[in-house]
C-alpha positions as CSV (number, residue, x, y, z in Angstrom):
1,X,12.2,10.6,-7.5
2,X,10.0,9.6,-5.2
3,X,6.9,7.4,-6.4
4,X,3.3,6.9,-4.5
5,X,1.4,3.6,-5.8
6,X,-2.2,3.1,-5.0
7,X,-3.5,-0.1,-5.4
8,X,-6.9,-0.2,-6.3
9,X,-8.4,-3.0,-8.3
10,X,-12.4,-3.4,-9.1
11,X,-13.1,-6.9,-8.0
12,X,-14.1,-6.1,-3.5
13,X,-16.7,-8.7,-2.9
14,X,-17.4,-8.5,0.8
15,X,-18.3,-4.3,0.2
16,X,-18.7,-4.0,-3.6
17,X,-17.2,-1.1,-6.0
18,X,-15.1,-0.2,-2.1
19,X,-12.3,1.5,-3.6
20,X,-14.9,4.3,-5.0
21,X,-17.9,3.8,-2.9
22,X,-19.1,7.3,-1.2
23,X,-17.4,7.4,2.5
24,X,-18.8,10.7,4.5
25,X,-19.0,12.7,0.6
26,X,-16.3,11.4,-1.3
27,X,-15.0,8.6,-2.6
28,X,-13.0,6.1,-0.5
29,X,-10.3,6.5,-2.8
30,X,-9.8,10.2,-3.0
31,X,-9.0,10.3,0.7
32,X,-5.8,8.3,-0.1
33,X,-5.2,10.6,-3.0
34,X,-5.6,13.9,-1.4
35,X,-3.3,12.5,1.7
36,X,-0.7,11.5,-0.7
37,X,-0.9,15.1,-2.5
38,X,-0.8,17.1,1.2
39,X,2.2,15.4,2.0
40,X,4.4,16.7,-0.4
41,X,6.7,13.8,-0.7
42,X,5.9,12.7,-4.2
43,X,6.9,13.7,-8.0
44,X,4.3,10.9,-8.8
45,X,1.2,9.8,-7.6
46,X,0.1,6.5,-9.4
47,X,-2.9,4.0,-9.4
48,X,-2.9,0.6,-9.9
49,X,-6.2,-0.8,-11.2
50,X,-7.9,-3.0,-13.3
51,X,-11.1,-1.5,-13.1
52,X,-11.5,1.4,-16.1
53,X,-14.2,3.4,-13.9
54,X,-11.6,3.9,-11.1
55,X,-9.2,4.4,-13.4
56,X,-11.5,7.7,-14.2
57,X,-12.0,8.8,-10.8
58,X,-8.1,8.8,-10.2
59,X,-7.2,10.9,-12.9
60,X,-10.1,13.1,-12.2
61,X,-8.7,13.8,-8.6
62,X,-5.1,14.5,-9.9
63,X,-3.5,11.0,-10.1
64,X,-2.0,9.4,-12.6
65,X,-2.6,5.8,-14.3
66,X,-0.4,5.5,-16.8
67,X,-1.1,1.4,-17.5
68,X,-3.6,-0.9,-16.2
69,X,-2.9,-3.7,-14.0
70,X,-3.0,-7.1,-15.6
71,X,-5.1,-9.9,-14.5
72,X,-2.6,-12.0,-13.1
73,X,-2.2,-9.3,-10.5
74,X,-5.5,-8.5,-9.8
75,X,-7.4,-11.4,-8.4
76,X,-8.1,-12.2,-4.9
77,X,-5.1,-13.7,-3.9
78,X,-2.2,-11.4,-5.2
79,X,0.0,-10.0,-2.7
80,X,0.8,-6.4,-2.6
81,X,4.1,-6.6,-2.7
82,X,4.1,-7.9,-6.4
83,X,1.6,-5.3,-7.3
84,X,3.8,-2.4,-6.1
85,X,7.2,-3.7,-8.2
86,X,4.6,-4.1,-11.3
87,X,3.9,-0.2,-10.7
88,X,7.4,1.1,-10.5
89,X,8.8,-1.2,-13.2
90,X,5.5,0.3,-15.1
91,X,5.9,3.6,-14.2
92,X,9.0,4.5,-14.6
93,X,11.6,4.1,-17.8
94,X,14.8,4.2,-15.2
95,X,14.4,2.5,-12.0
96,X,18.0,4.1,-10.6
97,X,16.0,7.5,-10.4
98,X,13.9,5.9,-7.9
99,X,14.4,7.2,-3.7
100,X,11.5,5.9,-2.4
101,X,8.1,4.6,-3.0
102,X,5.2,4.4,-0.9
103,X,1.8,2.2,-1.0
104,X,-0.9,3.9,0.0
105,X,-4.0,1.7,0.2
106,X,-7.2,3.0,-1.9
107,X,-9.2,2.2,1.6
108,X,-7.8,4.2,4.2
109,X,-9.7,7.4,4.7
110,X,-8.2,8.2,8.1
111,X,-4.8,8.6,6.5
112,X,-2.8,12.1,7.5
113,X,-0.1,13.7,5.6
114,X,1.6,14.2,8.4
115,X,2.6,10.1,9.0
116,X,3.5,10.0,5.6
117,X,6.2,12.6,5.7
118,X,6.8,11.4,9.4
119,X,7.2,7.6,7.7
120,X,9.6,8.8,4.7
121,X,11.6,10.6,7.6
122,X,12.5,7.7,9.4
123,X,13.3,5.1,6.6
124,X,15.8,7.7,5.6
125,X,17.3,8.4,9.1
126,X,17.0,4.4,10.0
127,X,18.7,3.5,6.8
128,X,15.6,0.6,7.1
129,X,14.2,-1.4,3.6
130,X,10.5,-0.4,4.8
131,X,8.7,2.1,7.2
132,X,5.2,1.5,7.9
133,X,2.0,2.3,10.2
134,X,1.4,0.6,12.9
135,X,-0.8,1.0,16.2
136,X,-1.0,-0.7,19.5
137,X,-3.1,-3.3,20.8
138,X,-6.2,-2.4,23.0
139,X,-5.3,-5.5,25.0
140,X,-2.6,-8.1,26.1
141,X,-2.3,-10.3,23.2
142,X,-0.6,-12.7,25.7
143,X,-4.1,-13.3,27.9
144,X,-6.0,-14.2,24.6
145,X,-8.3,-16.6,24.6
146,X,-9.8,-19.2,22.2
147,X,-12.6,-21.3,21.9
148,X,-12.5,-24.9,22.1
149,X,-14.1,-27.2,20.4
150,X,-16.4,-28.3,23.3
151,X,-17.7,-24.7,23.6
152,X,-15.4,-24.4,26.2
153,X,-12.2,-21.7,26.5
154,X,-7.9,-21.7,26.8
155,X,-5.8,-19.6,26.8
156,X,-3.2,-19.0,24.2
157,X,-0.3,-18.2,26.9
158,X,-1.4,-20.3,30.1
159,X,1.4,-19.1,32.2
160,X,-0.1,-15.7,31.8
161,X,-2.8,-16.1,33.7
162,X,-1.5,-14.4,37.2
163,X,0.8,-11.8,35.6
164,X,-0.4,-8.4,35.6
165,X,-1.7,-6.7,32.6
166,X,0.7,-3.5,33.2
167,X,3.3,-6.4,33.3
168,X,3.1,-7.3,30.0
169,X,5.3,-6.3,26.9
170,X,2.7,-4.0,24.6
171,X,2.2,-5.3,20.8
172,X,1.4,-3.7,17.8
173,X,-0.1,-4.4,14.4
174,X,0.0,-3.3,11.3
175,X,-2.2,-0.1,10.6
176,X,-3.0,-1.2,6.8
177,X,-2.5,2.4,5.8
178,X,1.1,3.1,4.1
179,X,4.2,1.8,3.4
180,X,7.6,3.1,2.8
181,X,10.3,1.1,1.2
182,X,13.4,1.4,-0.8
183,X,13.1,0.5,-4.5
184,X,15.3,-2.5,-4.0
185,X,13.4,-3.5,-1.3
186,X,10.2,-3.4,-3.8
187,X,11.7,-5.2,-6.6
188,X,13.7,-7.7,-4.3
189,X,10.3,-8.6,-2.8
190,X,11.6,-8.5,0.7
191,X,9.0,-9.3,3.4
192,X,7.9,-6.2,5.1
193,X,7.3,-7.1,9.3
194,X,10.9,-7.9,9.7
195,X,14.0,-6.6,11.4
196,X,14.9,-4.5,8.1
197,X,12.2,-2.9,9.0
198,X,10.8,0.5,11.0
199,X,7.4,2.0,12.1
200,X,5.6,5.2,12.8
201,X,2.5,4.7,15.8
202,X,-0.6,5.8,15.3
203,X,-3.0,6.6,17.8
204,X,-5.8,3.8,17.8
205,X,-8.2,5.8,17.4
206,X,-7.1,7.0,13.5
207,X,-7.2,3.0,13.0
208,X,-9.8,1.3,11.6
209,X,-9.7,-1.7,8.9
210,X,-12.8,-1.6,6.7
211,X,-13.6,-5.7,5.5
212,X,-17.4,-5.1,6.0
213,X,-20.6,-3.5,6.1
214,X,-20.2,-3.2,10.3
215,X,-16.8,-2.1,9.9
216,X,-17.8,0.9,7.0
217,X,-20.5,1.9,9.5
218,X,-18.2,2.4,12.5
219,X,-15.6,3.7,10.1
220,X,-18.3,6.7,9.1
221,X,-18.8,7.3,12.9
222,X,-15.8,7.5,14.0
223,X,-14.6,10.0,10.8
224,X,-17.2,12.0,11.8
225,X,-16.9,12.5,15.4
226,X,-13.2,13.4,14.5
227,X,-14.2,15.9,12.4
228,X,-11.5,14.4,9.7
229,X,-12.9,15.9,6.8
């Protein structure tokens, strides 16, 4: 079996109600949904919540919920990790069945299908505890800057300074749109950006974290202009 978790809890203060809030005609969380459902890699599509109303909208686009979350995972400071062993120990009566499961987060609209399968592909052939999304930095994280208390600037990598940009080793980051891992990896709670660990790019431009009003704004924009829906 392979099991997709979507955490979605009801308590998003900096953009209230964000895991069902309209984004370009549906709601945010229906993109994550309807990804999961394309992909074809899952027998079970669940939804973590607290929250009774998106608990309505996820069955009504195809998910399931069999339990709601409990408090003590659901404030602002519960990791996901935890959430996503609470779901499979919750969803499922025999966690040996288990292949896979995959987080999906409830607020990633520019989630394909196509990474997902890509993502399940290469845990397999990697034999790695986690696969995830991940994208490149726009610039050389080692000629960052910071500001000093005086108003003034330094940089974080000094010796830096005269080495060419091209020179540099490229970084990435986290995407914040799926992960892959093993069931033991899960349950075991194992850190995900670590060495047991794989990713699948994606292009910068299908990135985009959503924390506030600006970045919902920009979000809409950019889904438009790549005619996504």
């Amino acid at each position: 079996m392979r099991l997709a978790v979507i955490p979605a809890r009801g308590g998003s203060k900096r953009i209230p109600r964000k895991n069902i809030k309209e984004f370009c005609g549906k709601p945010m969380i229906a993109y994550s949904i309807e990804a999961a459902q394309k992909s074809g890699c899952f027998d079970k599509i669940v939804v973590s919540t607290d929250d009774e109303e998106i608990a309505a909208f996820a069955r009504s686009l195809g998910a399931d919920v069999p339990f709601m979350r409990p408090k003590e995972l659901s404030d602002d400071h519960t990791a996901t990790i935890p959430v996503i062993a609470h779901a499979i120990r919750a969803s499922v009566a025999d966690v040996s069945e288990i292949e896979a499961v995959c987080c999906i987060y409830a607020t990633a609209p520019f989630v394909q299908a196509s990474f997902i399968q890509e993502a399940y592909e290469k845990l397999i052939r990697t034999h790695s505890a986690y696969a995830f999304s991940a994208t490149s930095f726009p610039f050389p994280i080692q000629r960052a800057i910071r500001m000093t208390n005086d108003d003034h600037v330094e940089m974080f990598s000094p010796e830096n300074f005269n080495t060419r940009s091209q020179d540099l080793e490229e970084a990435y980051h986290d995407a914040g749109q799926f992960y892959w891992g093993t069931p033991e990896a899960w349950l075991e709670g194992k850190i995900i950006f670590a060495p047991h660990s794989t990713v699948v790019l994606l292009p910068r431009h299908l990135v985009q974290d959503i924390d506030t009003p600006e970045d919902w704004m920009r979000a809409e924009f950019m889904f438009k202009a790549l005619a996504l829906s």
